[in-house]
C-alpha positions as CSV (number, residue, x, y, z in Angstrom):
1,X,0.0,0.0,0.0
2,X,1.0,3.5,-1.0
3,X,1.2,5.7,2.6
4,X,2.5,8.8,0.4
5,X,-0.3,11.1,-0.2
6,X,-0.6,12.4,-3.9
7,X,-0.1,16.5,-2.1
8,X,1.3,17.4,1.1
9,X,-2.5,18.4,3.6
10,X,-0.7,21.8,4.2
11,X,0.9,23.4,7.4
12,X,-2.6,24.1,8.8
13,X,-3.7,20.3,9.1
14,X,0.0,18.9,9.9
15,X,-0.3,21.4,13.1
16,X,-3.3,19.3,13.8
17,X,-1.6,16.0,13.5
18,X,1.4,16.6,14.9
19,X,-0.6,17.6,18.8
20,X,-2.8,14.9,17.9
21,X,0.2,12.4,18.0
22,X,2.2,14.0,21.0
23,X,5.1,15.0,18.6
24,X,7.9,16.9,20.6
25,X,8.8,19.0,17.6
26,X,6.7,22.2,16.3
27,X,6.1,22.5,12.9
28,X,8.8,25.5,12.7
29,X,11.3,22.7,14.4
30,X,10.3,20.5,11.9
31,X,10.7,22.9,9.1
32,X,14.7,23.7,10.5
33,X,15.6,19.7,10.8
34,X,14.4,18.8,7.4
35,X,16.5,22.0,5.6
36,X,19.3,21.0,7.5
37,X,19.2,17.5,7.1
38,X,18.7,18.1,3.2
39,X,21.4,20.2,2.8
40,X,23.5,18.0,4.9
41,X,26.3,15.9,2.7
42,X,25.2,12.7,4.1
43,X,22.0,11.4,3.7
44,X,19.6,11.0,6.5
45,X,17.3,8.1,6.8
46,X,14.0,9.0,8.6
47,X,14.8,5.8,10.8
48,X,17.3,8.8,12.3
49,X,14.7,11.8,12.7
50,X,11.6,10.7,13.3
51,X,12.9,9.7,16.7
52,X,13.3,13.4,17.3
53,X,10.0,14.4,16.4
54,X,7.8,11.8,18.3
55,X,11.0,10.4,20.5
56,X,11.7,7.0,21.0
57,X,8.7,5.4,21.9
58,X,5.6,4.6,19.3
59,X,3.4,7.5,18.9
60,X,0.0,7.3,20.5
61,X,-2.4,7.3,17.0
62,X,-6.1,6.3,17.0
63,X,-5.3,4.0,13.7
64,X,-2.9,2.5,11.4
65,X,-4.8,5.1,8.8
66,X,-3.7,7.9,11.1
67,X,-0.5,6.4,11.8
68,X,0.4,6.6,7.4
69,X,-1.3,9.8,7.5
70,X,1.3,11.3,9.6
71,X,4.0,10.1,8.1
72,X,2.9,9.9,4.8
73,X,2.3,13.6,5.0
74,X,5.7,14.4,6.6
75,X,7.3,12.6,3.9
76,X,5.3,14.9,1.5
77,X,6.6,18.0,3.3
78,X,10.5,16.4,3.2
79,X,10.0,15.8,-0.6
80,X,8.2,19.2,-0.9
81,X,11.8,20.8,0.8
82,X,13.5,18.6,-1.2
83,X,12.7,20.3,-4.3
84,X,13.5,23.7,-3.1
85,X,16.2,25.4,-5.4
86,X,17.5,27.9,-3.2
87,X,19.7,29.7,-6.4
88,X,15.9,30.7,-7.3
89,X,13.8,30.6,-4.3
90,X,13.3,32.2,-1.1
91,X,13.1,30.3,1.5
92,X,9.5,28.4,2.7
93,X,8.4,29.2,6.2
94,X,5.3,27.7,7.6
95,X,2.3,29.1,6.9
96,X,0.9,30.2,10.3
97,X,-0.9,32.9,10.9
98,X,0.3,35.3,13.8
99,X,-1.4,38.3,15.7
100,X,-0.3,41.4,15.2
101,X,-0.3,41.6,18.6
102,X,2.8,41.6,21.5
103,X,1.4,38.0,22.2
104,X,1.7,37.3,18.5
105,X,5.2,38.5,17.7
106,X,6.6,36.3,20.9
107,X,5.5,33.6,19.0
108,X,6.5,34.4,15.9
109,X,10.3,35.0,17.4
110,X,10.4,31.7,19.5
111,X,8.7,29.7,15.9
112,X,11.6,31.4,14.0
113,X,14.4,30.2,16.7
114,X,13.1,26.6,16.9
115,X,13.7,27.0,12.6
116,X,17.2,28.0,13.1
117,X,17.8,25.6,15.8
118,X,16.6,23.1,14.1
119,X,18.7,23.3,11.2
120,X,21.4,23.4,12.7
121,X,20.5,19.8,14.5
122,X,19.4,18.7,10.8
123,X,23.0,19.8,9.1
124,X,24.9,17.4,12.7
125,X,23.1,14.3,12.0
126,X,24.5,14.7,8.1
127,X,27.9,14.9,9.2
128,X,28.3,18.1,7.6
129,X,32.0,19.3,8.4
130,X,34.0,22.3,8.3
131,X,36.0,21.1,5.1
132,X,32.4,20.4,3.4
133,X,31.9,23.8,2.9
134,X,32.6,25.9,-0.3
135,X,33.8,29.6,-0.1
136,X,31.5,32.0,2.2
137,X,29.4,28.7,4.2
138,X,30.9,28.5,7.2
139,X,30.4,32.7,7.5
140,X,27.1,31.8,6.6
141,X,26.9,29.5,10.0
142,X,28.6,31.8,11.9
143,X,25.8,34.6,11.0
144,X,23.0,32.4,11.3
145,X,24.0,31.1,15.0
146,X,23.8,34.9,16.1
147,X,21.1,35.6,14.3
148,X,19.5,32.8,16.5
149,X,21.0,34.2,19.3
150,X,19.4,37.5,18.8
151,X,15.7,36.5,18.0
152,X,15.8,34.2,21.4
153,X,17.0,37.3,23.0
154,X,14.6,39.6,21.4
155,X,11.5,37.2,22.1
156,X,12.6,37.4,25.8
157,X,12.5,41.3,25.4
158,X,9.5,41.5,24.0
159,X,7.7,39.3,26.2
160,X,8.8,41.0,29.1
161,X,8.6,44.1,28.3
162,X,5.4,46.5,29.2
163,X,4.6,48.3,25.9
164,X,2.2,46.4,25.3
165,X,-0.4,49.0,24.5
166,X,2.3,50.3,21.8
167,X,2.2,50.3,17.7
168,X,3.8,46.8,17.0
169,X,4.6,47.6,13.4
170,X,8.3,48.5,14.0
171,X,8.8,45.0,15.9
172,X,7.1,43.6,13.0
173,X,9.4,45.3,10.9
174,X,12.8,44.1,12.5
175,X,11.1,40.4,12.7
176,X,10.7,40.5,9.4
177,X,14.5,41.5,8.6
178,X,16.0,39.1,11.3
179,X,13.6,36.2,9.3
180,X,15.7,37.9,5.9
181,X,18.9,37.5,7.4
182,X,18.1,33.8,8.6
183,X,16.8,33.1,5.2
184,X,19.9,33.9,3.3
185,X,22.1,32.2,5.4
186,X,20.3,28.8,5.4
187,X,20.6,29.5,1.5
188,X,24.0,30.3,1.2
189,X,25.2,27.0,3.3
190,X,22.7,24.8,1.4
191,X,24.7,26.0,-2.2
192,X,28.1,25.8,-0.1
193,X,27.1,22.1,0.6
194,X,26.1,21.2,-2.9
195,X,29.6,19.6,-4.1
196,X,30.1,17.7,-0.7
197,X,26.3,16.6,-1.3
198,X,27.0,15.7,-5.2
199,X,30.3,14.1,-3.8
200,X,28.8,11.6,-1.3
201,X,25.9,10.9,-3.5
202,X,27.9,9.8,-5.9
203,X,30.3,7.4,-3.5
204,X,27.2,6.3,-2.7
205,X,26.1,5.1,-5.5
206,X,29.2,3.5,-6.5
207,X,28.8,1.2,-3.3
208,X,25.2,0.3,-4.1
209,X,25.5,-0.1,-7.3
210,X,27.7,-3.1,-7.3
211,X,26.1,-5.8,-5.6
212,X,29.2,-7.6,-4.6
213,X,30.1,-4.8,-2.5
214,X,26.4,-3.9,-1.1
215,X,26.7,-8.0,-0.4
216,X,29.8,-7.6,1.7
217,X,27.9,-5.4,4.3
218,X,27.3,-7.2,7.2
219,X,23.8,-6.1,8.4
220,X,25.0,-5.3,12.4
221,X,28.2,-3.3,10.9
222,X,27.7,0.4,10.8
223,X,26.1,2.0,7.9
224,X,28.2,3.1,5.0
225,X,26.6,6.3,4.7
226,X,27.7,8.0,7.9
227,X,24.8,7.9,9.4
228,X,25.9,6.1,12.8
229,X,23.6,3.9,12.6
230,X,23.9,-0.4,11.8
231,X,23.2,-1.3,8.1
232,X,20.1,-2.9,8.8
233,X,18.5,-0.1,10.1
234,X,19.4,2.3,7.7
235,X,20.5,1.9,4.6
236,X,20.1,-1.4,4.3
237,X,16.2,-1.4,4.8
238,X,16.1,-0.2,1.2
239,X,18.6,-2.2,-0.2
């Protein structure tokens, strides 16, 4: 049976699903870890991240048609990201709907941080190193961390501060450029990653295409790709 819906339900309904099913990750979070991840060199299995979004344990879903519903819809949303072609195209941020309120803009900042966060989880668990980024990456990094930085701090600001009865549209204004800034940065490293990505990819497929070699893989030995993880539950569940 076919769990991959023909469109991904939209940010909206995945909200939904995602409180339904006790996931520990927002949708922002989730957002972050799957542009990481794909810009990452080394592939990640989603034997490795779905952990992180619903931990350890089996989520708690009414059915087995929920259960594919879920995860056939977060697949959706990775193969949705995966398409991105950040030479041409901003980047995607969830489509939630915020106040334009004090209350709303907290929100915002803390959605945006868990994005940034996120992707910086989602570029660790695909190994991306220092020497896998081309010319202006690693600045890239360095920016986005303290732009992180700096929307946590403003969040706190904001929701400590008593103005609330004030004009919000200047907040709203510097959210908007801090979200720029974080933008071009995730960007600019996923391009800087592109020949370490084409590299592995291709080392890859040398391995699996030559079933002698797959063959020689003991199914408890760790998994070629980098992952960290035994054969048999990565790599070697679609081999």
């Amino acid at each position: 049976m076919n769990i991959f819906p023909d469109k991904y339900c939209g940010d909206a309904e995945m909200i939904r699903l995602l409180e339904k099913a006790g996931a520990r990750l927002s949708i922002s979070s989730i957002y972050g870890l799957f542009y990481g991840c794909l810009a990452a060199p080394h592939m990640v299995a989603p034997s490795q991240y779905m952990p992180m979004i619903f931990g350890e344990e089996d989520t708690s879903h009414d059915s087995m048609e929920e259960t594919q519903k879920i995860f056939g819809n977060l697949m959706s949303l990775w193969n949705f990201l995966a398409e991105w072609k950040p030479e041409k195209e901003p980047v995607a941020f969830p489509d939630i709907r915020y106040a334009d309120t004090y209350e709303g803009i907290t929100q915002r900042l803390k959605d945006d941080y868990s994005l940034v966060e996120y992707f910086i989880k989602g570029l660790d668990m695909g190994h991306a190193a220092d020497t896998d980024f081309a010319k202006g990456g690693l600045e890239s990094l360095k920016i986005l961390s303290e732009t992180g930085v700096i929307i946590l701090k403003y969040a706190e600001v904001i929701e400590h501060d008593q103005k609330k009865d004030n004009d919000p549209g200047k907040d709203l204004d510097y959210v908007a450029q801090l979200e720029d800034v974080a933008a071009g940065c995730i960007a600019s490293m996923n391009l800087s990653l592109k020949a370490a990505r084409i590299r592995e990819a291709e080392q890859m497929r040398m391995l699996t295409d030559s079933p002698s070699k797959s063959a020689k893989i003991p199914r408890n030995d760790p998994c070629p790709c980098g992952s960290g993880k035994k054969y048999k539950k990565c790599c070697g569940l679609v081999h």
